[in-house]
C-alpha positions in Angstrom: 91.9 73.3 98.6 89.0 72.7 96.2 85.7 73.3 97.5 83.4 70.8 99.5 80.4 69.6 101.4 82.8 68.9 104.5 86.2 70.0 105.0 89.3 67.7 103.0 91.0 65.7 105.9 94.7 64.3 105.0 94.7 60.6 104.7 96.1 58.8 108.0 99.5 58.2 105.6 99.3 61.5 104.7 98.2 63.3 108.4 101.5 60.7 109.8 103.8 62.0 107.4 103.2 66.3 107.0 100.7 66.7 110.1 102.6 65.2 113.1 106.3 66.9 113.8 109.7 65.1 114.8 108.4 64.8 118.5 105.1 62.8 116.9 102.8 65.8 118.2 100.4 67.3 115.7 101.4 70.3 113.2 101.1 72.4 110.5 102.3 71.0 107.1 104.9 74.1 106.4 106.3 73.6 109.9 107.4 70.1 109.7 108.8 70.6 105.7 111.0 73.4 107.3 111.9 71.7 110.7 112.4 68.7 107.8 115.3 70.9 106.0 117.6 70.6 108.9 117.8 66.4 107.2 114.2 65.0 108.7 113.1 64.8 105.2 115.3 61.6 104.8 112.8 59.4 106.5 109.7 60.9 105.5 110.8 60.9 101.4 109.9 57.8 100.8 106.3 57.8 101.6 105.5 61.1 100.6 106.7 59.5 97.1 104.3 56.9 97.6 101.4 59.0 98.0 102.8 61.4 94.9 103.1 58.5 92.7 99.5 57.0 93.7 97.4 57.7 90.4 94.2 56.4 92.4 95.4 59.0 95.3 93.8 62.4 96.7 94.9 65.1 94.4 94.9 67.3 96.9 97.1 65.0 99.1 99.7 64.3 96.1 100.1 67.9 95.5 101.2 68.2 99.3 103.5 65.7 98.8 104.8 67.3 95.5 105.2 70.5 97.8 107.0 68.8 100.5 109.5 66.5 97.9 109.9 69.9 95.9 111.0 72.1 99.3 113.7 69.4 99.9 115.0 69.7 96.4 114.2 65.8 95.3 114.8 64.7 92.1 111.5 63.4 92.1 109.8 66.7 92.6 111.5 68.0 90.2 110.8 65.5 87.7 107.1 66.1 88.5 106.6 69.7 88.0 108.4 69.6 84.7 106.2 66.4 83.5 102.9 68.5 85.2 104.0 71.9 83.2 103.8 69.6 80.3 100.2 69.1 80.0 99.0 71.9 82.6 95.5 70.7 82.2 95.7 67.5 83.0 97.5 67.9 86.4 95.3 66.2 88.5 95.7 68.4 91.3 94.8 71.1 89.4 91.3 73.2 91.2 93.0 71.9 94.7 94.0 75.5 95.5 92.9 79.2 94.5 93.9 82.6 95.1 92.0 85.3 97.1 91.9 87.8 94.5 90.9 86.1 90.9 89.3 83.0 92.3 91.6 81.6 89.6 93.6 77.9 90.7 96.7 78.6 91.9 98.7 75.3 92.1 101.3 76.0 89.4 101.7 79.4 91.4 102.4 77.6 94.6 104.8 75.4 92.9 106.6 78.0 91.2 107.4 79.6 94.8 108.3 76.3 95.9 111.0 75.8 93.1 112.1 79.3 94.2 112.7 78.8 97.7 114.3 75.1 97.4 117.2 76.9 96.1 119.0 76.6 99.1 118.9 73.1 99.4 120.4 72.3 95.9 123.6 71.9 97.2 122.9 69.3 100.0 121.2 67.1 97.7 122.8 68.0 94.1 120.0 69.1 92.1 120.5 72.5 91.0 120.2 71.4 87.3 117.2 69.8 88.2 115.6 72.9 89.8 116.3 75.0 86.7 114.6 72.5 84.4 111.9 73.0 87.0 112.3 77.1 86.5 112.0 76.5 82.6 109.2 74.2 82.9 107.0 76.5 84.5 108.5 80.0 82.9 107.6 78.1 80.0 103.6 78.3 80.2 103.6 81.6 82.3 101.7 82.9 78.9 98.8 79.8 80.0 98.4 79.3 83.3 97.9 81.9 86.6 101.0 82.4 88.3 100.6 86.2 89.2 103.2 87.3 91.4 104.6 83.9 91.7 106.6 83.9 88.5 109.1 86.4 90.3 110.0 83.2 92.8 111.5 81.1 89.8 113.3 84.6 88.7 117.1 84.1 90.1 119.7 84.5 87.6 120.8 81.5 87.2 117.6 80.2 86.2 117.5 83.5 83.8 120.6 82.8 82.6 119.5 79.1 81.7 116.3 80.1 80.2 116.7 83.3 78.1 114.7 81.0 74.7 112.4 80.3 77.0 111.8 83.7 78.4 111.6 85.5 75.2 109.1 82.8 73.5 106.9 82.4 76.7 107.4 86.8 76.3 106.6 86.5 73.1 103.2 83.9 73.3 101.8 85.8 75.7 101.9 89.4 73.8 100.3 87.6 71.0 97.9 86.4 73.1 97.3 90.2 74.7 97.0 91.6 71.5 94.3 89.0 70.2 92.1 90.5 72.2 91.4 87.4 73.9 89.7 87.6 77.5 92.1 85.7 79.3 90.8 85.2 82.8 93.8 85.7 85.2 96.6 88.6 85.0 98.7 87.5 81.9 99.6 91.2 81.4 101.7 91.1 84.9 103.0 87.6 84.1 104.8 88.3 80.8 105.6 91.9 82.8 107.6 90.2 85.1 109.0 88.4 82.1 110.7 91.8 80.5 111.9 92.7 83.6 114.3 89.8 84.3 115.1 89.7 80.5 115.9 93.1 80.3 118.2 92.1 83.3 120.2 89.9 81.5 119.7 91.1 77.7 118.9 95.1 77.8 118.6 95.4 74.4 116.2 92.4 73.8 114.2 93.3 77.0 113.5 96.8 76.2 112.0 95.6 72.9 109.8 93.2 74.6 108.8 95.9 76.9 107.5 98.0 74.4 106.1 95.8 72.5 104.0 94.4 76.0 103.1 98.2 76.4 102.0 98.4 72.8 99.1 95.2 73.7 97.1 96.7 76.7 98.4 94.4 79.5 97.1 96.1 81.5 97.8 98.7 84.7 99.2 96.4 87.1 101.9 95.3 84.3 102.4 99.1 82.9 103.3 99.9 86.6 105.6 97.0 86.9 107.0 98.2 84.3 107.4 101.9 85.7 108.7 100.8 88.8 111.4 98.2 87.1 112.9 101.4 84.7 112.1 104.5 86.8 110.1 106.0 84.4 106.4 106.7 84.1 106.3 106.7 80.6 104.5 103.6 80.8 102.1 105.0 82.6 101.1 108.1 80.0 
């Protein structure tokens, strides 16, 4: 969470809903969405929507409840990251949540492994299409917002297979952007990386091109080993 004077405190809705498990004793938030899976999250949807859809709400408390909707494959949740990936910058929860290593907000990151892992409860609740528009959503501004490692969550081939445009013109944004010269302040190299790879996956021909031409930019040598490691070759690397 963002930084404070004192230390953010869920609100009493909020604490009743994520902080307190099925036997009403206190917990962690990612222990009572999981114990939720097993079909908890039934009674505890509807208020976690409320808080979500509270404009005048704590950011950090919607994107909670965003995380929580999104792990139980809602519709809702769904509906929310692709609206949020719309207009990245004015996410209001944006700044609630940064990573260790860049100091760079990480919310679309923690999304994008949250879309991954709902994948399994798609089926229970019928919303695989959602979860790939989702997957596209996010793929879709991998060239402008931090998602490091994360973008390898939303990478499972049926969201590939549903989101090859997108792939190739996020690919393709973010090489321009590399080759600008433009300091971009989080690992875009590795992003768009992690791109290729999954392309080249599905469409050889068009992802060794991309790979080259990301080599060709400077991405960077945490991307140039990604690369290495995806093709067996340390070409990349010379």
């Amino acid at each position: 969470m963002s930084e404070t004077s004192a230390p953010w405190q869920p609100s009493p809705e909020l604490r009743a809903l994520l902080f307190t498990d099925f036997d009403g004793a206190p917990a962690d938030p990612d222990d009572v969405i999981a114990d939720a899976l097993d079909g908890g999250y039934a009674e505890r949807t509807p208020g976690l929507v409320t808080i979500l859809q509270d404009a005048a709400g704590d950011p950090a408390g919607r994107l909670l409840a965003l995380r929580a909707l999104v792990s139980w494959a809602d519709p809702l949740g769904y509906e929310e990251v692709v609206r949020a990936a719309a207009a990245p910058d004015e996410a209001v929860w944006r700044g609630e949540s940064y990573d260790r290593f860049f100091g760079q907000d990480d919310t679309f990151g923690l999304l994008a492994d949250t879309v991954g892992s709902s994948r399994d409860m798609t089926d229970e609740r019928g919303t695989a299409a959602q979860r790939i528009a989702a997957a596209r959503a996010l793929i879709g501004i991998t060239d402008r917002v931090q998602l490091d490692r994360h973008v390898g969550a939303l990478l499972y081939p049926e969201v590939v297979a549903s989101s090859l445009d997108d792939i190739k013109a996020a690919v393709d944004r973010g090489i321009a952007r590399l080759s600008s010269g433009e300091a971009v302040r989080f690992d875009l190299g590795l992003q768009i990386a992690l791109l290729t790879v999954a392309l080249a996956k599905a469409d050889e021909a068009a992802g060794s091109n991309a790979m080259r031409r990301l080599a060709a930019a400077r991405p960077g040598s945490r991307a140039l080993r990604e690369l290495a490691d995806a093709t067996g070759s340390s070409m990349w690397l010379l």
